[in-house]
C-alpha positions in Angstrom: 134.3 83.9 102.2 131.6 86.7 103.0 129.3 84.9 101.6 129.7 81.4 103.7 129.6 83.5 106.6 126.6 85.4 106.0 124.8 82.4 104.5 125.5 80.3 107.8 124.7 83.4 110.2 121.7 83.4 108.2 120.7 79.8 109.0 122.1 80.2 112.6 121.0 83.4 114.0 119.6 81.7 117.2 121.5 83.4 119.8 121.2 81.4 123.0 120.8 82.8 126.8 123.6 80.5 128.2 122.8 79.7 132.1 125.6 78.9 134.6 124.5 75.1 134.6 125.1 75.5 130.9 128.4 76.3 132.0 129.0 73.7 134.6 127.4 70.8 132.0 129.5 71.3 129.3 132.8 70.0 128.5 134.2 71.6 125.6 133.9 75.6 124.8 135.2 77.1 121.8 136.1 80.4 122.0 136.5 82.4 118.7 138.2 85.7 119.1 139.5 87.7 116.6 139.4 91.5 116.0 142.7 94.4 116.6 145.3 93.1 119.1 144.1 95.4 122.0 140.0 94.1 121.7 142.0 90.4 121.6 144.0 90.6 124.5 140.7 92.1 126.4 138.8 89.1 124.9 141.8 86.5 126.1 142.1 88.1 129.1 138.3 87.1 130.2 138.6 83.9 128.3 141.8 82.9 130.9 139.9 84.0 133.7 137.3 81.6 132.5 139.3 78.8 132.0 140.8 79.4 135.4 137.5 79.5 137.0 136.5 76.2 134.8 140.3 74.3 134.7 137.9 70.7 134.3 136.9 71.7 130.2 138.4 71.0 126.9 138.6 74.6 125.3 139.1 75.5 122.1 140.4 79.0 120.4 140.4 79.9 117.0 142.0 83.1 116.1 144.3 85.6 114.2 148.0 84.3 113.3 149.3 87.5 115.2 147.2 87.1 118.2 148.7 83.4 118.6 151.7 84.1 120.1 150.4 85.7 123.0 147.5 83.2 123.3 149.9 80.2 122.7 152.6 82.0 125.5 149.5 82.1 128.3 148.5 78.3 127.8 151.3 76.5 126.8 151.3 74.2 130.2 147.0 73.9 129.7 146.9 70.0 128.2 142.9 70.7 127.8 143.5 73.9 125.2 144.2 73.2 121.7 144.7 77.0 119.8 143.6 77.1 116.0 145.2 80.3 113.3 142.7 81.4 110.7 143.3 83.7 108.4 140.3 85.7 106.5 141.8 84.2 102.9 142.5 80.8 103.8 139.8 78.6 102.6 141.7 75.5 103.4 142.3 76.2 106.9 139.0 77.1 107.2 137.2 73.7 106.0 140.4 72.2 108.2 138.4 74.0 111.1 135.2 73.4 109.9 135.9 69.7 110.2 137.6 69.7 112.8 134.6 71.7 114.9 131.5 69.2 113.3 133.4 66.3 114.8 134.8 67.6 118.0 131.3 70.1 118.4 131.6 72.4 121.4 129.4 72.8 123.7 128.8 76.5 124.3 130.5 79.0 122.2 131.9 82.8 123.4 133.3 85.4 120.7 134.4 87.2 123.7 135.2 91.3 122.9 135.2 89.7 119.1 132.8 92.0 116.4 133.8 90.1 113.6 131.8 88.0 110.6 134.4 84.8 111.0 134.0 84.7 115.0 130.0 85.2 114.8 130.6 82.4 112.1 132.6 79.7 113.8 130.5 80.4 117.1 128.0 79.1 115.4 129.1 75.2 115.3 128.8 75.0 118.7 125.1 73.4 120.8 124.8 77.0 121.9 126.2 80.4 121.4 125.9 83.8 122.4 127.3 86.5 120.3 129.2 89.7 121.8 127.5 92.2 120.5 124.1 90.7 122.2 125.8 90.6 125.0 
């Protein structure tokens, strides 16, 4: 799995400066957060206040299994957020995701609070990125 992730970071190091009209044009964001359940819950926290600030978007998260309960809890009435569980050693669920994201591609993507090689990964799918740690 390392090497998929490294091999696309690789390939797709372009870290975009995302603008606010970035913001306001697109109309789905994929947010990939993953990490301890603390740096999650920071990362969700900022991602809800996005989505609150944005209510118009389709939004995408992809993250742990046991940070799904609390995301799945905070936006269970949201119709435009669909939640994803990936787990390091699941191959299958990742190429699910994989194909999932090349035909639904996000516009901007945000590994918000996120350090990780599978966020910085599946950020990557979208038209533009920016990474947390360039942040």
């Amino acid at each position: 799995m390392k090497f998929l992730y490294k091999k696309r970071d690789r390939n797709h190091i372009k870290d975009y400066q995302i603008s606010i009209d970035d913001i306001r044009n697109a109309k789905r964001i994929l947010f990939s957060i993953f990490g301890r359940y603390g740096d999650s819950i920071i990362g969700f926290a900022g991602s809800l206040e996005f989505i609150n600030e944005y209510p118009d978007k389709e939004y995408i998260f992809i993250t742990s299994p046991q940070n799904y309960a609390y995301m799945y809890d905070k936006t269970k009435n949201m119709s435009n957020v669909k939640i994803f569980t990936l787990k390091k050693d699941n191959i299958f669920k990742l190429f699910y995701i994989y194909s999932y994201l090349k035909l639904n591609q996000p516009d901007l993507g945000f590994n918000s609070f996120s350090w990780s090689m599978e966020s910085e990964f599946l950020i990557t799918f979208a038209k533009k990125f920016s990474f947390f740690k360039n942040m």
